[in-house]
Backbone as a printed PyTorch tensor [residue, N CA C, xyz], in Angstrom:
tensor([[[  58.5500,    1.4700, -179.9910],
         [  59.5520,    1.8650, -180.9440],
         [  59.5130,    0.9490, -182.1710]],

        [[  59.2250,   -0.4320, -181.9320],
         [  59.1920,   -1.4360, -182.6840],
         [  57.9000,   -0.6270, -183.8320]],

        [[  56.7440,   -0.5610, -183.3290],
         [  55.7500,   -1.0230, -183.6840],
         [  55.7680,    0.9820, -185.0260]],

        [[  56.5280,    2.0660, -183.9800],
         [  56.4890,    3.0590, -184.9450],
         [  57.6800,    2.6710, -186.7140]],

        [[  58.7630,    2.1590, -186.0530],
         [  59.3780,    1.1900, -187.7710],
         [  58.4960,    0.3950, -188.1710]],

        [[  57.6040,   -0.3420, -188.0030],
         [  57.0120,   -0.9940, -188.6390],
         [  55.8630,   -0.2330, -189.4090]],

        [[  55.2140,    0.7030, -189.0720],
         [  54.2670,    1.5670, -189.6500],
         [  54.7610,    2.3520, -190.4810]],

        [[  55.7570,    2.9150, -189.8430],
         [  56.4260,    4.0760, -190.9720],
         [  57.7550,    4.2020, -191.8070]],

        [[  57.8590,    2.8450, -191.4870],
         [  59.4370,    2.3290, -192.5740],
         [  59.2760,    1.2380, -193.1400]],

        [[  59.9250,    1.3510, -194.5100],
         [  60.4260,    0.3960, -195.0670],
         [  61.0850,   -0.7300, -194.1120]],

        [[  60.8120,   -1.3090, -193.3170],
         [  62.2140,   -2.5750, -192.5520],
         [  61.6090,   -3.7870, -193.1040]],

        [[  62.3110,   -4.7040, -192.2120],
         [  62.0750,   -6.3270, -192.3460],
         [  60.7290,   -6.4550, -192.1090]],

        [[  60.1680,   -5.7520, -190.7270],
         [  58.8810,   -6.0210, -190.2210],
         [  57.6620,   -5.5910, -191.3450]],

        [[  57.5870,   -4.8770, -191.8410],
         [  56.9560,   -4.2950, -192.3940],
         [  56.8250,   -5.3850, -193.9770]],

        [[  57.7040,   -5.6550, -193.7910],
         [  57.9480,   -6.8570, -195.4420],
         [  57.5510,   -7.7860, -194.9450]],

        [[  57.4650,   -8.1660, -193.8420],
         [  57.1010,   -9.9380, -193.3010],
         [  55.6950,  -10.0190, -192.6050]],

        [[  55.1470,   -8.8980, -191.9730],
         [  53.9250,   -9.0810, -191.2190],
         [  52.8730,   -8.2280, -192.0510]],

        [[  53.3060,   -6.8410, -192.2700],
         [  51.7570,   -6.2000, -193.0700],
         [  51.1680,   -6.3250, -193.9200]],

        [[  52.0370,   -7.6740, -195.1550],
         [  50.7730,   -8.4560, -196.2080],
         [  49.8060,   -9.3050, -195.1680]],

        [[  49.9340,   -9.4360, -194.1610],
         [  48.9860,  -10.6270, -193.7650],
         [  48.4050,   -9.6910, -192.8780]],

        [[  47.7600,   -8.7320, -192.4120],
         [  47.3470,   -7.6870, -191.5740],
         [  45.7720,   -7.8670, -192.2920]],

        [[  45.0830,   -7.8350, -191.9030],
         [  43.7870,   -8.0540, -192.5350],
         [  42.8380,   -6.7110, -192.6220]],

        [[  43.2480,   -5.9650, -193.1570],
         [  43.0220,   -4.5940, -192.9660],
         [  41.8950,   -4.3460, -193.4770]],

        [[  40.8720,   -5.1990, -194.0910],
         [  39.7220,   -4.7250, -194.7610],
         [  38.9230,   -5.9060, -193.6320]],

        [[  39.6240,   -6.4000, -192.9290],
         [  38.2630,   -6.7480, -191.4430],
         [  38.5500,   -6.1750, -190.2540]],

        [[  39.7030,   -4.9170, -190.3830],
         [  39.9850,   -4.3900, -188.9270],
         [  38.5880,   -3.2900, -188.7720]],

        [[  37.9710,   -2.7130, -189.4040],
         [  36.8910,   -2.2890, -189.0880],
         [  35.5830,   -2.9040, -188.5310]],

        [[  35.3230,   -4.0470, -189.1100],
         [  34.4310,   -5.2270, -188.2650],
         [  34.9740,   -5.5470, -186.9210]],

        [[  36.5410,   -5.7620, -186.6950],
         [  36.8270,   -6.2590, -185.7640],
         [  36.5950,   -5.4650, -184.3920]],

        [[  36.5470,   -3.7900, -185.1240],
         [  36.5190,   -2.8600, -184.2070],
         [  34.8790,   -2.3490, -183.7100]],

        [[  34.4870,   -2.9320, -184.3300],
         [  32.8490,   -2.8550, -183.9700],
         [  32.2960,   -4.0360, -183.1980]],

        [[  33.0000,   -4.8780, -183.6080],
         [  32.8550,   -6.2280, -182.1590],
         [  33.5630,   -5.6840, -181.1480]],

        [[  34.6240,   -5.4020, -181.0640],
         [  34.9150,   -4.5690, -179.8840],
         [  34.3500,   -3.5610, -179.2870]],

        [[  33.6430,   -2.8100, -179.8660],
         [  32.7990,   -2.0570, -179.2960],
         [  31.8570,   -2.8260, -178.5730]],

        [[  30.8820,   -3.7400, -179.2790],
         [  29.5840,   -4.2130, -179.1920],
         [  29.9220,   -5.1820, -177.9960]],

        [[  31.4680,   -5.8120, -177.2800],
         [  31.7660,   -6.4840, -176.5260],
         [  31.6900,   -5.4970, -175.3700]],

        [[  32.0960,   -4.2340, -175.4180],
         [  32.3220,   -3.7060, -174.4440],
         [  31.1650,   -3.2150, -173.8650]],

        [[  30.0100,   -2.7180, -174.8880],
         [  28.6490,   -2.2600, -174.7220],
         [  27.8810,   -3.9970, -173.8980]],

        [[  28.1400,   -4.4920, -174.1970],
         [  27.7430,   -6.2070, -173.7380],
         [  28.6670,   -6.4380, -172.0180]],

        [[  29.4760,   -5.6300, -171.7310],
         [  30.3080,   -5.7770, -170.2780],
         [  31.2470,   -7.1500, -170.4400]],

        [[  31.3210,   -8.0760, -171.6710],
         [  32.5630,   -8.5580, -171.7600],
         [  33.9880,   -8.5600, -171.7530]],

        [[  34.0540,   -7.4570, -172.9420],
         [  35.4270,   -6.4380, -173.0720],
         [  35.4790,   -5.2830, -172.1050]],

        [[  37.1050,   -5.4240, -171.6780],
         [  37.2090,   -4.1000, -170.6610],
         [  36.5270,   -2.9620, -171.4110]],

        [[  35.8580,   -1.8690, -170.8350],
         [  35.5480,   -0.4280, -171.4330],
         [  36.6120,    0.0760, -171.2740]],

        [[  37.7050,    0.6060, -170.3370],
         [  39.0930,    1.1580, -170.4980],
         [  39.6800,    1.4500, -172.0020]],

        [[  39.4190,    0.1380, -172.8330],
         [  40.4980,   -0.1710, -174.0250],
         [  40.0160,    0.6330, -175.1830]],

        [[  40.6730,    1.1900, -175.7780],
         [  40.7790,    2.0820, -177.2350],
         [  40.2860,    0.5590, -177.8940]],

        [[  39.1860,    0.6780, -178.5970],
         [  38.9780,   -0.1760, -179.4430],
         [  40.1800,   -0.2690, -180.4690]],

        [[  40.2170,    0.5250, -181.3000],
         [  40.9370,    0.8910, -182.4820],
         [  42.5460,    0.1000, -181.9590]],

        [[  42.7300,    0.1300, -181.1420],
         [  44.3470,    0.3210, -180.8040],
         [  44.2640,   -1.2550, -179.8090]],

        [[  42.8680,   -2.1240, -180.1440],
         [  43.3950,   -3.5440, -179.8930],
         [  44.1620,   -4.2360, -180.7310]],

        [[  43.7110,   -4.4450, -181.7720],
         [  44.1270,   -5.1470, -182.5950],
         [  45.8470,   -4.8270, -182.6720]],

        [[  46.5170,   -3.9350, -183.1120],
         [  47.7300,   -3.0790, -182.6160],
         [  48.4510,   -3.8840, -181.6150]],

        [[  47.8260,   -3.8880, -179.9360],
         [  48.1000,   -4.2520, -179.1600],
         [  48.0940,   -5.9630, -179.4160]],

        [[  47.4870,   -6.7660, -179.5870],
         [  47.4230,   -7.9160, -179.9200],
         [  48.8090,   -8.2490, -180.1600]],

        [[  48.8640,   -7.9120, -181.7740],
         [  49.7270,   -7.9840, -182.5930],
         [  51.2210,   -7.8260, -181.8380]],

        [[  51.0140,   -6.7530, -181.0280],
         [  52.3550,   -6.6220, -180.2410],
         [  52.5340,   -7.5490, -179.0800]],

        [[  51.8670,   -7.7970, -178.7300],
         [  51.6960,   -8.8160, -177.5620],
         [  52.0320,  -10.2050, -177.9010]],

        [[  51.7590,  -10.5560, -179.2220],
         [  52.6420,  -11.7810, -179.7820],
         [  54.0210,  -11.7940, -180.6140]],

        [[  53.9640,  -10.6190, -180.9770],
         [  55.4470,  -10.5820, -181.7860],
         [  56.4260,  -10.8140, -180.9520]],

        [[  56.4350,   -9.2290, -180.0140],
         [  57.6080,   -9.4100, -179.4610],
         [  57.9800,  -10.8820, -178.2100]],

        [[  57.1610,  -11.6080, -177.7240],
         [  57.2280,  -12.7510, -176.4590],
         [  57.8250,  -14.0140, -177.6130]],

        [[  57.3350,  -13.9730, -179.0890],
         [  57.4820,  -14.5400, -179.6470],
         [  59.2950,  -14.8580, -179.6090]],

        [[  59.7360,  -13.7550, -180.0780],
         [  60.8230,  -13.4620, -180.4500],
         [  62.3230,  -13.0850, -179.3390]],

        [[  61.4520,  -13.0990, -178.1990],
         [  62.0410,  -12.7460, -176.8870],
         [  62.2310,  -14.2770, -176.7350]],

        [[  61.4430,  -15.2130, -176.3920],
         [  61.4400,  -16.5780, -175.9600],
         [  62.6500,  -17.1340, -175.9950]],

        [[  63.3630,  -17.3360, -177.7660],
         [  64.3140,  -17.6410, -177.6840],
         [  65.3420,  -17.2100, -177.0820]],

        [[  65.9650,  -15.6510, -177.2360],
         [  66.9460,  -15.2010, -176.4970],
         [  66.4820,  -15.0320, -174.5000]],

        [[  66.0470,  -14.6290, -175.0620],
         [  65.7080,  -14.6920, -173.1320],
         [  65.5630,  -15.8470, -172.1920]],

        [[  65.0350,  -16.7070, -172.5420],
         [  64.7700,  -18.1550, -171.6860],
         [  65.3660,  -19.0150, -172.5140]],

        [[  65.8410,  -18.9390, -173.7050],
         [  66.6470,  -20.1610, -174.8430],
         [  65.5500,  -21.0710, -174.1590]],

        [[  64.3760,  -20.3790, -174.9580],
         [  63.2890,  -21.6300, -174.9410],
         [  62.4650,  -21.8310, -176.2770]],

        [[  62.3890,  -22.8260, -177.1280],
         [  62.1910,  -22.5270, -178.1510],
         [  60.2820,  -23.5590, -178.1340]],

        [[  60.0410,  -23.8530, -177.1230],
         [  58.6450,  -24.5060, -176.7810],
         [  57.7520,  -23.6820, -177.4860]],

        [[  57.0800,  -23.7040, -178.4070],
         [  55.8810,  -23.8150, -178.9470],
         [  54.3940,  -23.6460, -178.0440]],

        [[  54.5010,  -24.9090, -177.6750],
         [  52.8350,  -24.4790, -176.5000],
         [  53.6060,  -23.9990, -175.2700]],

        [[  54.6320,  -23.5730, -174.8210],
         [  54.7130,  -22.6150, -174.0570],
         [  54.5530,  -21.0840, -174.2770]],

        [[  55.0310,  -20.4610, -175.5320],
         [  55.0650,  -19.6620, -175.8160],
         [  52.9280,  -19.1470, -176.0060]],

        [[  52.5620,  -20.3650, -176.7660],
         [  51.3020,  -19.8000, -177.2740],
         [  50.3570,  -19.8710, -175.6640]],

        [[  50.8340,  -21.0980, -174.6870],
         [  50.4530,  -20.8970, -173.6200],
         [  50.0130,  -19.2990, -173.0810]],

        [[  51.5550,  -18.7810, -172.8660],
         [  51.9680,  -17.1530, -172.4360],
         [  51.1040,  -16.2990, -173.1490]],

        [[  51.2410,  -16.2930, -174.5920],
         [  50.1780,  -15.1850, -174.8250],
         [  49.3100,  -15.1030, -175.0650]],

        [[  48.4660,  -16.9360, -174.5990],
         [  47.2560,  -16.3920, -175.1390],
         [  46.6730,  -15.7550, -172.9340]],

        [[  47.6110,  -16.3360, -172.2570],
         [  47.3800,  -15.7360, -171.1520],
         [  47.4300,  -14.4100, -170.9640]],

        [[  48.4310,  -13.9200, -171.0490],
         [  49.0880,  -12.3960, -171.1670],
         [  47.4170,  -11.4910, -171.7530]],

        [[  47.5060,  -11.5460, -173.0480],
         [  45.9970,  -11.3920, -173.4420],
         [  44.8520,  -11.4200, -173.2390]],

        [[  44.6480,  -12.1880, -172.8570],
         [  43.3040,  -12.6830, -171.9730],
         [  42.9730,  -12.6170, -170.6240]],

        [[  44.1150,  -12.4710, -169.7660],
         [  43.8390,  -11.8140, -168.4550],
         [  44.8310,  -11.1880, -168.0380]],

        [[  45.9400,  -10.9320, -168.6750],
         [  47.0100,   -9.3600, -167.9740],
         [  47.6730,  -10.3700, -167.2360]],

        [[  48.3360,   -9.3490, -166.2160],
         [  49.1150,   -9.8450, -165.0610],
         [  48.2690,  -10.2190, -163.8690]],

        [[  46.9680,   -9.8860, -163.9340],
         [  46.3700,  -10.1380, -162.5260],
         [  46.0960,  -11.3780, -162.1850]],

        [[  46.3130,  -11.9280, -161.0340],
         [  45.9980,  -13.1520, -160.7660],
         [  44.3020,  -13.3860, -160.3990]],

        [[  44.0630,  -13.9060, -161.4690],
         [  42.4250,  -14.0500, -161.2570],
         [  42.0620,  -15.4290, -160.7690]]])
């Protein structure tokens, strides 16, 4: 819901995060994603196109949750979490 206001409205989000969106290397980025997945690094499951997207969401909102939810305002905890979350899901590997 977040992520459809931010694409298609005028809000806060849209004023604070999509100047810095790097939109003239999301096409490179999406061809390393390919070329990762063709390589058996990157899951094949994943919509290339719709990582970067996912990323992005995967740090905003934990970002912003942290404080109200755990009134934790830790720094390398937070970047701890997502760079985990990201990098290997929920599964215990």
């Amino acid at each position: 819901m977040w992520s459809k206001n931010f694409l298609h409205h005028d809000s806060n989000l849209t004023k604070h995060i999509l100047p810095y969106i790097p939109f003239d290397k999301l096409a490179l980025f999406t061809k390393k994603i390919i070329q990762g997945q063709k390589d058996g690094i990157i899951n094949k499951d994943l919509l290339p196109k719709l990582v970067y997207p996912a990323i992005v969401s995967n740090i905003y909102i934990p970002i912003n949750a942290f404080d109200f939810l755990l009134d934790n305002t830790n720094n390398e905890e937070k970047i701890k979490h997502i760079k985990s979350f990201i990098l290997k899901g929920i599964r215990n590997e």
